[in-house]
C-alpha positions as CSV (number, residue, x, y, z in Angstrom):
1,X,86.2,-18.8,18.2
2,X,85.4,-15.8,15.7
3,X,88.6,-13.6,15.3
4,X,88.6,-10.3,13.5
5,X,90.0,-9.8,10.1
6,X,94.1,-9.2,9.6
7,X,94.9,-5.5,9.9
8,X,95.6,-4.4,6.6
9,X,97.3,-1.0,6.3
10,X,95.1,1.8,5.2
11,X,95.4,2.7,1.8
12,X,96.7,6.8,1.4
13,X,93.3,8.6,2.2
14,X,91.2,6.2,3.0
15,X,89.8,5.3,6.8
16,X,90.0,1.6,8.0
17,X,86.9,-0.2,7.9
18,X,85.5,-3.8,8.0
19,X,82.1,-4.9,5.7
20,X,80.1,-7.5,7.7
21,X,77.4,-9.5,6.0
22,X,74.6,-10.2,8.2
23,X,73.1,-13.8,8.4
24,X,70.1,-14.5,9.8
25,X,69.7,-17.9,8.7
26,X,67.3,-17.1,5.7
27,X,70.4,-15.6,3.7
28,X,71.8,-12.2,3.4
29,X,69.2,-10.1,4.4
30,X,71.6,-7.2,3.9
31,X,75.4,-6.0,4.8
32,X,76.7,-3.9,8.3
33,X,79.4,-1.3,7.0
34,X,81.6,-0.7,10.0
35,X,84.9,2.0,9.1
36,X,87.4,2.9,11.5
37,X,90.0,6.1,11.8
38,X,93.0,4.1,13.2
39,X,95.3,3.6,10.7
40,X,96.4,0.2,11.7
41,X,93.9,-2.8,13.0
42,X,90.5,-3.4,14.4
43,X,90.3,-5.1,17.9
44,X,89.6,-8.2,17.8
45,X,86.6,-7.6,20.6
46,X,85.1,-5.1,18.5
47,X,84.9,-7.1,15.1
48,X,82.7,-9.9,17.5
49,X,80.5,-7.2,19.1
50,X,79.5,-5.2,15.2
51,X,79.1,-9.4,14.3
52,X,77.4,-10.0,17.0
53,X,75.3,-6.8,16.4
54,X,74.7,-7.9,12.7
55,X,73.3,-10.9,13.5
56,X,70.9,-9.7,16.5
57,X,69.7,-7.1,13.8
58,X,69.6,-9.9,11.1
59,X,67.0,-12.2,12.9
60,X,65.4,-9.0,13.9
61,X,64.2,-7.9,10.3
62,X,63.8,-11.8,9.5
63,X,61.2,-11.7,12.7
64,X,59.3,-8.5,11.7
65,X,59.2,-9.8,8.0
66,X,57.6,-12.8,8.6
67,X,54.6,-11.5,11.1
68,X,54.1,-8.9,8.3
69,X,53.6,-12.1,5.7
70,X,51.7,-14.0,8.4
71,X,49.4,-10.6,9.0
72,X,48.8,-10.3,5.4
73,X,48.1,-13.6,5.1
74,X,45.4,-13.0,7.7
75,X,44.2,-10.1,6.5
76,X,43.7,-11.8,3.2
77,X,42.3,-14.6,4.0
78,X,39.5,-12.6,6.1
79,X,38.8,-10.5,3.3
80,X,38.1,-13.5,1.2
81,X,36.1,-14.8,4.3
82,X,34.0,-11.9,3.9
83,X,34.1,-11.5,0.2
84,X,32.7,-15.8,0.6
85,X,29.8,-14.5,3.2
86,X,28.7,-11.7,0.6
87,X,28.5,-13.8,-2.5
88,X,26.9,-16.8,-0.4
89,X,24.5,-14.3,1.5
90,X,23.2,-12.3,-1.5
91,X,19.7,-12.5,-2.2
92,X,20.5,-12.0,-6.0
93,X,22.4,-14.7,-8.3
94,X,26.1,-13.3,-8.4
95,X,28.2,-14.5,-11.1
96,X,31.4,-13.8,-12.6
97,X,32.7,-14.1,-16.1
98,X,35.7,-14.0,-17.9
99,X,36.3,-11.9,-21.6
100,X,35.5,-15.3,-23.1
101,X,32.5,-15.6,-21.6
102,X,33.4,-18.3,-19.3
103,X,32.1,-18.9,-15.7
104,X,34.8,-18.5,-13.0
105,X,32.7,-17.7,-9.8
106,X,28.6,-18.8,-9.1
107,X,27.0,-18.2,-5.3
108,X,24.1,-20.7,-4.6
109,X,21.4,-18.6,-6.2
110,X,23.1,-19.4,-9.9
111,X,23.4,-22.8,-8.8
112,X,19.3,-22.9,-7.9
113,X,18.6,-21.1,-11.3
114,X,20.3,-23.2,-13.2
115,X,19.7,-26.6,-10.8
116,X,23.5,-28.0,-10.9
117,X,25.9,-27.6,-8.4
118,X,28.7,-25.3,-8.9
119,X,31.2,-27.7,-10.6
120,X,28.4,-27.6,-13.0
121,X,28.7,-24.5,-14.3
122,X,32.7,-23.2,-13.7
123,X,34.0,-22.8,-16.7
124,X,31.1,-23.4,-19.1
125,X,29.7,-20.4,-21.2
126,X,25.6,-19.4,-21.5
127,X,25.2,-21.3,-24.3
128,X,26.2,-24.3,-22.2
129,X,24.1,-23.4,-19.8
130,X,20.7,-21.3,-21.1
131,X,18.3,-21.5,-23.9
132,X,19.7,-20.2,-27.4
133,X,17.4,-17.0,-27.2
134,X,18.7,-16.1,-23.6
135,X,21.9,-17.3,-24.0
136,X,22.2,-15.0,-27.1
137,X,20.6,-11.7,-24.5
138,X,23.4,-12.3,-22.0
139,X,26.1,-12.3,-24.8
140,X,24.7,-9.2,-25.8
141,X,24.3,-7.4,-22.7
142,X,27.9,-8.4,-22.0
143,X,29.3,-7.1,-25.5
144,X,27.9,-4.1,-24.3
145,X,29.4,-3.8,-20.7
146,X,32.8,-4.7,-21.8
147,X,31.8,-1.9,-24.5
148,X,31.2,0.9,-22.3
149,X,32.7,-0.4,-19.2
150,X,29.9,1.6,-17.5
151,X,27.4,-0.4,-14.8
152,X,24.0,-1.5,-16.9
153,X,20.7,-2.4,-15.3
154,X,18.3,-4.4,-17.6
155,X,14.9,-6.5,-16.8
156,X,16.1,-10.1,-18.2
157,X,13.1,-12.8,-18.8
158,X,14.5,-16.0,-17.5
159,X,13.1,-19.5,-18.5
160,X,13.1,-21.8,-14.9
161,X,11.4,-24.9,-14.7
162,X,9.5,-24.4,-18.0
163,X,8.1,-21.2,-16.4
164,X,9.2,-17.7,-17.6
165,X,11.0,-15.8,-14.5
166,X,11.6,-12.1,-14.4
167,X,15.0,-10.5,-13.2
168,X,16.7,-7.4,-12.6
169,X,20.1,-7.7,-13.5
170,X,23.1,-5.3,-13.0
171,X,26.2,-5.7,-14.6
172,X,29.7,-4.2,-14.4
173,X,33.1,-4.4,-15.8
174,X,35.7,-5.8,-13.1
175,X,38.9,-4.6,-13.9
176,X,42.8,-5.6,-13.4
177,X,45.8,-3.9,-11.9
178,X,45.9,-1.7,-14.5
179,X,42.5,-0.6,-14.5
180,X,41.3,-3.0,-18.0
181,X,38.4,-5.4,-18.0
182,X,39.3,-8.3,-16.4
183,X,36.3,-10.2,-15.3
184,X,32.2,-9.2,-15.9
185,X,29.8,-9.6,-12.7
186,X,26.5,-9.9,-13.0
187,X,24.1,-9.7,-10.0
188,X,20.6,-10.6,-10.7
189,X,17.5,-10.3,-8.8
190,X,14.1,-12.1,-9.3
191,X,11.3,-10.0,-9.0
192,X,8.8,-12.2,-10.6
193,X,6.6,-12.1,-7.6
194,X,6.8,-8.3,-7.0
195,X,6.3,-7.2,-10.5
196,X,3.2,-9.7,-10.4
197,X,2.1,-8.0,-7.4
198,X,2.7,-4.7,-8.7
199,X,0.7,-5.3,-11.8
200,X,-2.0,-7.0,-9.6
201,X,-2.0,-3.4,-7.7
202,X,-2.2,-1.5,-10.7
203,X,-5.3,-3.8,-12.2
204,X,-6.9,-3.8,-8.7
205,X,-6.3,0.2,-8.9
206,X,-7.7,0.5,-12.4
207,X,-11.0,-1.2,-11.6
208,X,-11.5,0.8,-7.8
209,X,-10.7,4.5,-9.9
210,X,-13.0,2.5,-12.6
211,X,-15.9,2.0,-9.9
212,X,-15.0,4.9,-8.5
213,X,-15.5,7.1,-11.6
214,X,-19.5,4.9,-12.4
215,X,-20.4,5.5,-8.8
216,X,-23.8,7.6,-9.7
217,X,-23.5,10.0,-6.0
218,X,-20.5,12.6,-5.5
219,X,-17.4,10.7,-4.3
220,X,-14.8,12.8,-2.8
221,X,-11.4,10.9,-1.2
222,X,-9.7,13.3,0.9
223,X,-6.5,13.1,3.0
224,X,-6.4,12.4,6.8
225,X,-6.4,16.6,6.8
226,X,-9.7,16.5,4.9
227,X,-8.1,17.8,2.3
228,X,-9.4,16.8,-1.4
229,X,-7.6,14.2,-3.3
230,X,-9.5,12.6,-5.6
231,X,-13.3,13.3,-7.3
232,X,-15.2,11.6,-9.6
233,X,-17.5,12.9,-12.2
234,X,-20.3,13.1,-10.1
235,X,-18.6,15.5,-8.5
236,X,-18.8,17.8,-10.8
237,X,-22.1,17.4,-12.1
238,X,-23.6,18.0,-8.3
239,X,-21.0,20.4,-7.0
240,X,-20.3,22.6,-10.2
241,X,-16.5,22.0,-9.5
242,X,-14.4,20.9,-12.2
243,X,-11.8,18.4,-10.6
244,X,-8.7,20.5,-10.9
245,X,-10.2,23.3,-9.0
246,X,-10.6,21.4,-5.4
247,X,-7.6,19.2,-5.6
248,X,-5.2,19.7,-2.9
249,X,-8.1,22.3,-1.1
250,X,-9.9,21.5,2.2
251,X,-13.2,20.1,2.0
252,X,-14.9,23.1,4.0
253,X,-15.5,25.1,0.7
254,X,-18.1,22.4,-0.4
255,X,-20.4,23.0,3.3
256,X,-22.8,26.0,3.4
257,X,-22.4,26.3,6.6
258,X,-18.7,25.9,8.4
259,X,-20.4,24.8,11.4
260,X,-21.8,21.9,9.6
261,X,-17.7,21.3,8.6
262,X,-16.9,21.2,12.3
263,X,-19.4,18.8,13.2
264,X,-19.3,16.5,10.4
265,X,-15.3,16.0,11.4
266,X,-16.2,15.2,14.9
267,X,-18.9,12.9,13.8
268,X,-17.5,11.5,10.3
269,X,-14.0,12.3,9.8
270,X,-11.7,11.4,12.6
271,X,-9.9,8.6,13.1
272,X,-11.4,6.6,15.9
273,X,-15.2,7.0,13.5
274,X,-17.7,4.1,12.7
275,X,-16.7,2.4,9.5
276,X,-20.4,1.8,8.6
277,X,-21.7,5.7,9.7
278,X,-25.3,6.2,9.4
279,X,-25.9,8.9,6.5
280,X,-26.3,12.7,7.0
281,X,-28.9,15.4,5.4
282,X,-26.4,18.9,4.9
283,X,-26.7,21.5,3.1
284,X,-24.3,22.3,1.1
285,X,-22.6,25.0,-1.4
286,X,-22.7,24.4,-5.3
287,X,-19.7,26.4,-7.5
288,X,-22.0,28.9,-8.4
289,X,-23.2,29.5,-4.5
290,X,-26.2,28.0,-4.8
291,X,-27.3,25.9,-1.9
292,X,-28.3,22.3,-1.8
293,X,-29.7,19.3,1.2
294,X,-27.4,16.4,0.3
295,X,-27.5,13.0,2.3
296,X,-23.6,12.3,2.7
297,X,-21.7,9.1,4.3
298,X,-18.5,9.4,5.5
299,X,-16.2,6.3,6.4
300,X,-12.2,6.0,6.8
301,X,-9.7,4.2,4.7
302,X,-7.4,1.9,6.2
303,X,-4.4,0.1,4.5
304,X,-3.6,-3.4,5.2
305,X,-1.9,-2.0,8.6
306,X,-4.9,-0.7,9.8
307,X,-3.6,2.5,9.4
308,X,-5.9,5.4,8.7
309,X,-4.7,7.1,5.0
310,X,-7.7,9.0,4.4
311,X,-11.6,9.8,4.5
312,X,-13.8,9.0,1.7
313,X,-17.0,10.9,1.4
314,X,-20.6,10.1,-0.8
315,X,-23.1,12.7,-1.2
316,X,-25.9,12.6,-2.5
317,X,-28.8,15.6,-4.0
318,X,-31.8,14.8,-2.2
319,X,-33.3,18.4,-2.6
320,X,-36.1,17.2,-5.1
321,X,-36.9,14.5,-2.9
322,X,-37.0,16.5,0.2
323,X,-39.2,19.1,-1.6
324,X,-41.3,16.1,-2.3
325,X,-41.7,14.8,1.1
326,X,-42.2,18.2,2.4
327,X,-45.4,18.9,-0.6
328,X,-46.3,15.3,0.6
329,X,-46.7,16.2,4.3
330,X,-48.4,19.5,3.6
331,X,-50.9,17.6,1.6
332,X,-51.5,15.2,4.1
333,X,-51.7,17.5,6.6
334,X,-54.4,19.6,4.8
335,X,-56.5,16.3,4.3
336,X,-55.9,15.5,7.7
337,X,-57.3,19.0,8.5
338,X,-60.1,18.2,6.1
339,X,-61.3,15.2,6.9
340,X,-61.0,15.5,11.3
341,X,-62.8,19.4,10.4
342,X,-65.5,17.4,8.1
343,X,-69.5,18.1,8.7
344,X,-69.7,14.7,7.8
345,X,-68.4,11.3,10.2
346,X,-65.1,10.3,7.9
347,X,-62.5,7.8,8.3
348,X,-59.5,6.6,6.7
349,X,-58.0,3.0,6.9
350,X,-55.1,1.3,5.7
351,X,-55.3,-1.8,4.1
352,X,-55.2,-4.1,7.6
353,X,-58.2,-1.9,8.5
354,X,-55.9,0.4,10.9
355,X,-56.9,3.8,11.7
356,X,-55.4,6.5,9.6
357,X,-57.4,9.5,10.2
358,X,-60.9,10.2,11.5
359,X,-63.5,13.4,11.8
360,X,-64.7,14.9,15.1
361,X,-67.9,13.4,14.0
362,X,-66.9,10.3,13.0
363,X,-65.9,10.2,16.8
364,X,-69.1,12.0,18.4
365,X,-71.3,9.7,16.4
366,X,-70.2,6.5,17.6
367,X,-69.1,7.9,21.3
368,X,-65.8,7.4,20.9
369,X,-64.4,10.5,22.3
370,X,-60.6,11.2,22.7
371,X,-59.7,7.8,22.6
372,X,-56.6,6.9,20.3
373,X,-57.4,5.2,16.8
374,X,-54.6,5.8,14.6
375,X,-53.1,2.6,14.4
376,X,-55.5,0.8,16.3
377,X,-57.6,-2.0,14.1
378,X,-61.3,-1.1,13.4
379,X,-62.8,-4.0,14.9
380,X,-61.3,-3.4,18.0
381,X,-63.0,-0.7,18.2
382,X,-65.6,-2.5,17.0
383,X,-65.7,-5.7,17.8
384,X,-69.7,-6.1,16.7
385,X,-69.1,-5.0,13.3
386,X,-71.1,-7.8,11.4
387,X,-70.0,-9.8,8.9
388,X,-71.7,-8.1,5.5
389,X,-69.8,-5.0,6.8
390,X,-66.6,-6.9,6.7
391,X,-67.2,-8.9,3.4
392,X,-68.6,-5.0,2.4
393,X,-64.6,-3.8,3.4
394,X,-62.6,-7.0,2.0
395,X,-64.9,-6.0,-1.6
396,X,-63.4,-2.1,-1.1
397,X,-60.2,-2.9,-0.2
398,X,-60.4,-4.7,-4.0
399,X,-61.4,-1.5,-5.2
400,X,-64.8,-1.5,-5.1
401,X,-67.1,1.6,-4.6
402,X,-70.2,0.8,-2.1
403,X,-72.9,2.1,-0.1
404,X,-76.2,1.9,1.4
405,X,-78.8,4.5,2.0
406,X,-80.0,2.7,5.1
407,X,-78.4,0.0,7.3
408,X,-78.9,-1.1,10.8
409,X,-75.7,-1.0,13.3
410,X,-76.7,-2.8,16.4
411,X,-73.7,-1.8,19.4
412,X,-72.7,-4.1,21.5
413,X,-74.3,-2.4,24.3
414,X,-77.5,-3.6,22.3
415,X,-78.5,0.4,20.8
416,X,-79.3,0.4,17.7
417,X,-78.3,3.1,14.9
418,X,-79.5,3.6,11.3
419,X,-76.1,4.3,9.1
420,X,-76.2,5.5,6.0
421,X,-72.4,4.3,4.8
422,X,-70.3,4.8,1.7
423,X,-67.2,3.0,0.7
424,X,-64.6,4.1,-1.6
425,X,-60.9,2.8,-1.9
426,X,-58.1,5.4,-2.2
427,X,-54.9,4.0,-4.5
428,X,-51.4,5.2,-4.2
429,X,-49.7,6.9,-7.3
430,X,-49.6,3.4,-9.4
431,X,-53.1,3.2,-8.8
């Protein structure tokens, strides 16, 4: 049975009252202050209802307090759930130090680098652990954290497995409640295989721009807008153009003719073209607006997606050759003129005996007419040619000069003709 507190008389001006403590079975969480006007006694029904009261309240505090500590626990323990996933996840070798240099926390990637497990390395130093000269870096690059207590990035050559590794290490101060240096982390990343790669690029970039530059022809690379990246010294030497005046400017300033720019990017330069094109003859517009034939190649460049990056383009000067071709064709055709136009009966062979040209006499005097010869072997025509006439050709074709001022031809038709016949070999330009 709970009974209320003997009435006490009031002291002179001062209300009644009654302090409760409230248990809630965890120890005084706090104290219920309950004060009354009458002057004499609290009712016996109300001291068991504010007690009554207090302890309700009492267990109610005790309940909310402990599913805060059990949330928080909860909370915490996720976050270091998490905090576990990052450190065990990351691609880099995470570490933390303490100010005496001492390993508190490793993920797996320290473990692999340094090939002991965890247990290993907890609590041991880098000179425990590393190579004197490495061991002696880190210190170093620590000192100089805890220095600053700024973040510092540095390229850190690592010796693993007897082979030198390369890593990119960031490090930063961790600091305590009050904002001091409490722990160093280090996160390292290995990039060995990329710098390798990226020095492999740059060699394999060297020798292309090196090639590039000896290439004899004008190389031009230009953009997938035909627009001019790159030149070699060729270039310039054909062209006129000083590199720095074309970069970055469309390739039509080079045609003589914008027509032939059109073309040559529905032909060349679009991205569905041959890679192995057949080559052009252009003309084209030097710096000084003179005009040129050039035989030019275009083909795409691809990277290693397939993806077309750009056009590159190889022209060549072919104006002294074409002027020689052209002389050459004028002078053939003048000695074609001259020998078909010829009083006397003329031909020309190869050196298989073929047909090259002959006069209109050549043809009346053997009654051969309009019938095709060029390229057609002279003993088909004449299949009765004897055989001093052919040993008389095989001596010619040696470079012999021979004749006769009298010979008999007998046709197969059995006629006869009296020749009078000259050989003479004709030599190309070495003779």
């Amino acid at each position: 049975m709970i009974e209320s507190p003997a009435a006490q008389p009031p002291s002179p001006g001062r209300p009644a009252g009654s302090g409760l403590h409230a248990p809630a079975g965890l120890g005084v969480l706090g104290l219920l202050l309950a004060v009354w006007h009458d002057e004499w006694s609290v009712p016996a029904a109300a001291g068991i209802v504010v007690l009554a009261l207090a302890a309700g309240l009492a267990l109610r505090i005790a309940a909310l307090e402990r599913a805060a500590r059990q949330a928080l626990a909860a909370e915490l323990d996720e976050t270091r759930r998490r905090l576990d996933a990052i450190i065990g996840q990351s691609p880099s070798a995470l570490s933390l130090k303490d100010l005496d240099g001492r390993y508190v926390c490793v993920n797996g990637n320290v473990e692999r680098l340094l090939q002991r497990p965890a247990a290993g390395i907890l609590g041991r130093t880098d000179s425990e652990l590393y190579l004197p000269d490495t061991a002696r870096v880190f210190r170093e690059h620590d000192r100089q954290v805890l220095e600053t207590r700024r973040r510092h990035s540095i390229e850190e050559s690592v010796v693993v497995d007897g082979e030198p590794r390369l890593y990119i290490s960031h490090m930063f101060p961790v600091p305590d409640a009050h904002g001091e240096p409490a722990l160093i982390c280090r996160i390292a990343l290995d990039i060995t295989e990329t710098r390798r790669a990226q020095d492999a690029l740059v060699a394999s970039e060297a020798r292309l721009r090196a090639i590039f530059a000896g290439i004899g022809d004008a190389a031009i690379y230009c953009d997938t807008g035909r627009s001019i990246e790159l030149v070699n010294p060729a270039f310039t030497k054909i062209f006129g153009y000083p590199a720095q005046e074309v970069i970055g400017r469309s390739t039509a300033m080079l045609y003589a003719d914008a027509a032939d720019f059109e073309a040559a990017g529905r032909v060349c330069y679009h991205p569905d073209m041959d890679s192995d094109p057949l080559p052009r003859t252009l003309r084209y517009r030097r710096r000084d607006g003179s005009l040129f034939w050039s035989e030019s190649v275009g083909m795409p460049v691809r990277n290693d997606r397939d993806e077309l990056i750009g056009y590159l383009g190889v022209h060549r000067d072919v104006s002294a050759r074409l002027a020689t071709e052209r002389a050459l064709r004028d002078s053939e055709s003048r000695l074609r003129l001259f020998v078909e136009y010829a009083p006397a009966a003329l031909a020309m062979f190869d050196r298989d005996m073929r047909y090259l040209v002959a006069s209109h006499r050549w043809r009346q005097d053997y009654g051969l007419g309009e019938r095709p010869l060029v390229g057609v072997s002279h003993y088909e025509v004449f299949p009765e040619i004897p055989e001093s006439w052919r040993e008389a050709h095989r001596r010619g074709l040696a470079g012999e000069v021979l004749g006769a001022p009298a010979d008999r031809f007998v046709r197969v038709d059995g006629s006869e003709q009296w020749i009078r016949w000259e050989i003479r070999p004709w030599r190309d330009a070495g003779g």
